[in-house]
C-alpha positions in Angstrom: -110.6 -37.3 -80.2 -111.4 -34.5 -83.0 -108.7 -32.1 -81.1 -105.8 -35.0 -81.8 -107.1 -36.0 -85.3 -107.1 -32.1 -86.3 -104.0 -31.5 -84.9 -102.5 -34.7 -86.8 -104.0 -33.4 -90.2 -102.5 -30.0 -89.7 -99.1 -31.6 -88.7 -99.1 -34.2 -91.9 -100.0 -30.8 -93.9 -97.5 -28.6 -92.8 -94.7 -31.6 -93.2 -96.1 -31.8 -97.4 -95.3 -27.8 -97.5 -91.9 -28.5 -96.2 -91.1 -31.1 -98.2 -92.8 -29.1 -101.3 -91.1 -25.5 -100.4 -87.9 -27.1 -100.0 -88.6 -29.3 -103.8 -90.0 -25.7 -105.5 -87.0 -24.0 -104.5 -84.5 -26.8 -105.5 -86.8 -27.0 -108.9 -86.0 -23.1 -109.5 -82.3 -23.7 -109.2 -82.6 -21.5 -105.6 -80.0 -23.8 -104.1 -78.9 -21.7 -101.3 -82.2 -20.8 -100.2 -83.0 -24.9 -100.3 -80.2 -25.5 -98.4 -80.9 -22.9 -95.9 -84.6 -24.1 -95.5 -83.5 -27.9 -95.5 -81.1 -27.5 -92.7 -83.9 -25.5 -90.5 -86.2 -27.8 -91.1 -84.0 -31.2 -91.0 -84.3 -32.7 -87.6 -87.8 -32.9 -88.8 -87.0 -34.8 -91.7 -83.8 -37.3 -91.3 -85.4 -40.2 -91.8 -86.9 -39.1 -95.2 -84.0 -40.0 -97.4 -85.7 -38.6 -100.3 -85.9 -34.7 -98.2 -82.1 -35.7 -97.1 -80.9 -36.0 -100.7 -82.9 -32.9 -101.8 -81.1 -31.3 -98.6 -77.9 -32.2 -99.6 -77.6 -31.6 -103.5 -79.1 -28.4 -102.7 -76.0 -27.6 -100.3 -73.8 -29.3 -103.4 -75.1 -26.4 -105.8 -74.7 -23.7 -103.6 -71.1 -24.9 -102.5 -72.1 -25.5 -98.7 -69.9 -28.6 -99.0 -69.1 -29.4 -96.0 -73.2 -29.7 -94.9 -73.0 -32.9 -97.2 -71.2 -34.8 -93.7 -74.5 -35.5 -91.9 -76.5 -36.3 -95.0 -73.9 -38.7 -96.3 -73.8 -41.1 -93.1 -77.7 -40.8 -93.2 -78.1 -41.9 -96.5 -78.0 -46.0 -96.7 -81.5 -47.2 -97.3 -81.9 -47.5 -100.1 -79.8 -47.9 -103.3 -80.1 -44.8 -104.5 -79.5 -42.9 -100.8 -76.5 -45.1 -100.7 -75.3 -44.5 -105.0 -76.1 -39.7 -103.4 -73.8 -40.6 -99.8 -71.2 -42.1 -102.4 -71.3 -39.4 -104.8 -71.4 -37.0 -102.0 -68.5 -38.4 -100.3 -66.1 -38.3 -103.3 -66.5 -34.7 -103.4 -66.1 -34.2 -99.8 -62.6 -36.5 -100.0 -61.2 -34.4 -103.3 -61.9 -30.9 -101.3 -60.2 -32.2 -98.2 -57.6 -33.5 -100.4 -57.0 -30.3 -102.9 -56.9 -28.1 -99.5 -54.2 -30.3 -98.2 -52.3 -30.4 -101.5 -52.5 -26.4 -102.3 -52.1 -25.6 -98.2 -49.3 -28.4 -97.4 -48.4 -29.0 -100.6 -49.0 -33.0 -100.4 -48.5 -34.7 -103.5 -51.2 -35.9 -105.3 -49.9 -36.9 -108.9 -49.8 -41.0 -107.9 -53.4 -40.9 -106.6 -56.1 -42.8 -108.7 -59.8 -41.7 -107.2 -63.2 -42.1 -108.1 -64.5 -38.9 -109.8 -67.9 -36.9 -110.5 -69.2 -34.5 -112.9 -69.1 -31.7 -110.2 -67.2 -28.9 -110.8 -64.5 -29.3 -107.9 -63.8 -33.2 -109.2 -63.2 -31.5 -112.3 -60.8 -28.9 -111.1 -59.0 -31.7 -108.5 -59.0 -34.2 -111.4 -56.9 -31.6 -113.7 -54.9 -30.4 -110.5 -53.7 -34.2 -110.4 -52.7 -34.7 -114.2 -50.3 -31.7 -113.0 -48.1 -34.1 -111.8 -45.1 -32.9 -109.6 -45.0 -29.6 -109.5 -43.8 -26.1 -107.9 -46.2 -24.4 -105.8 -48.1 -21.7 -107.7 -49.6 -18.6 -106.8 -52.6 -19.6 -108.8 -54.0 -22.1 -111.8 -55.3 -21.9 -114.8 -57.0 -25.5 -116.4 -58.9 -25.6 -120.0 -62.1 -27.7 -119.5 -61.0 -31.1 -122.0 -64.6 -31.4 -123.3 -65.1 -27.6 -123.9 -62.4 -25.6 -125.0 -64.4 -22.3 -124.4 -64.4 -23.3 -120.8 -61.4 -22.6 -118.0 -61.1 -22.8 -114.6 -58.5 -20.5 -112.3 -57.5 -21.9 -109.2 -56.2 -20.2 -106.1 -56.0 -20.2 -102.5 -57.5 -16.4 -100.6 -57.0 -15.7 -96.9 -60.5 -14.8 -95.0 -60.9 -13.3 -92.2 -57.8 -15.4 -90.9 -59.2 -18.5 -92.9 -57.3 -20.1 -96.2 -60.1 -20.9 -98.3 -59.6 -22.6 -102.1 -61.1 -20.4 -105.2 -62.3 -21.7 -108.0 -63.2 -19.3 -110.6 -65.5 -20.6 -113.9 -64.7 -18.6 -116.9 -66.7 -19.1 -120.5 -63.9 -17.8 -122.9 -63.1 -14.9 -120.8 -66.2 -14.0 -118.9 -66.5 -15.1 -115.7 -68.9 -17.3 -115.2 -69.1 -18.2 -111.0 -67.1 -18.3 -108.6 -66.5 -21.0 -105.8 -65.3 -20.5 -102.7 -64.5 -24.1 -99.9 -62.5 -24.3 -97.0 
């Protein structure tokens, strides 16, 4: 009886340093490393929508979009799991959409979508006010609400992938650089 009650309190202490590791590291803006230490540890976890949201904005800040799938159809407990799996999914949809635009050169101008505050809804929603256009070997958009910020897009061939760039730039320093495919 003691060997299964220790070995619960060491299991219920181990899962509240997951949970915190993977919180500190989201806390210090070490999204990559969250997101790397959420997916190792998620099998563990998908039925905490609370660690599944921490999960997947982590992967959302270190551009590991496409890790967002899973967490998205997990996410539908609650109001706010279901308000992250929507916001999570609008992204997912506009990088799909962009890829298939720049790549196929689908037209986009007559689409009216939902939008975020995330960098690549910014970048797709400026894309569409583009209208009907010739395919370019690269774009530059002026951020509406700040003037001293611009964003170049532009497609890259990887290791025989086509990936979209998107490149931040504060006046004319570069500020980060996105990379989805």
């Amino acid at each position: 009886m003691k060997t299964i009650l220790l070995t619960l309190i060491i299991i219920l202490n181990l899962s509240a340093n997951i949970k915190y590791e993977i919180y500190n590291l989201y806390k210090n803006k070490e999204y990559e490393q969250a997101c790397k230490y959420g997916i190792k540890n998620f099998n563990s976890f998908k039925n905490d929508e609370k660690y599944v949201s921490l999960y997947a904005f982590s992967c959302l800040y270190s551009d590991y979009i496409d890790r967002l799938i899973v967490p998205t159809t997990m996410l539908r407990h609650s109001e706010e799991a279901r308000a992250n799996a929507a916001y999570f999914s609008i992204i997912l949809m506009q990088k799909k959409l962009l890829y298939h635009a720049m790549i196929d050169n689908f037209e986009l101008s007559s689409m009216k979508l939902p939008t975020t505050d995330f960098i690549l809804s910014k970048v797709f929603n400026m894309y569409i006010e583009l209208g009907k256009h010739k395919k370019r070997e690269y774009y530059i958009f002026q951020d509406p609400k700040d003037k001293r910020m611009s964003y170049k897009l532009y497609l890259i061939k990887d290791q025989g992938i086509t990936k979209i760039v998107i490149e931040e730039y504060y006046d004319t320093i570069s500020v980060k650089r996105h990379t989805y495919w």
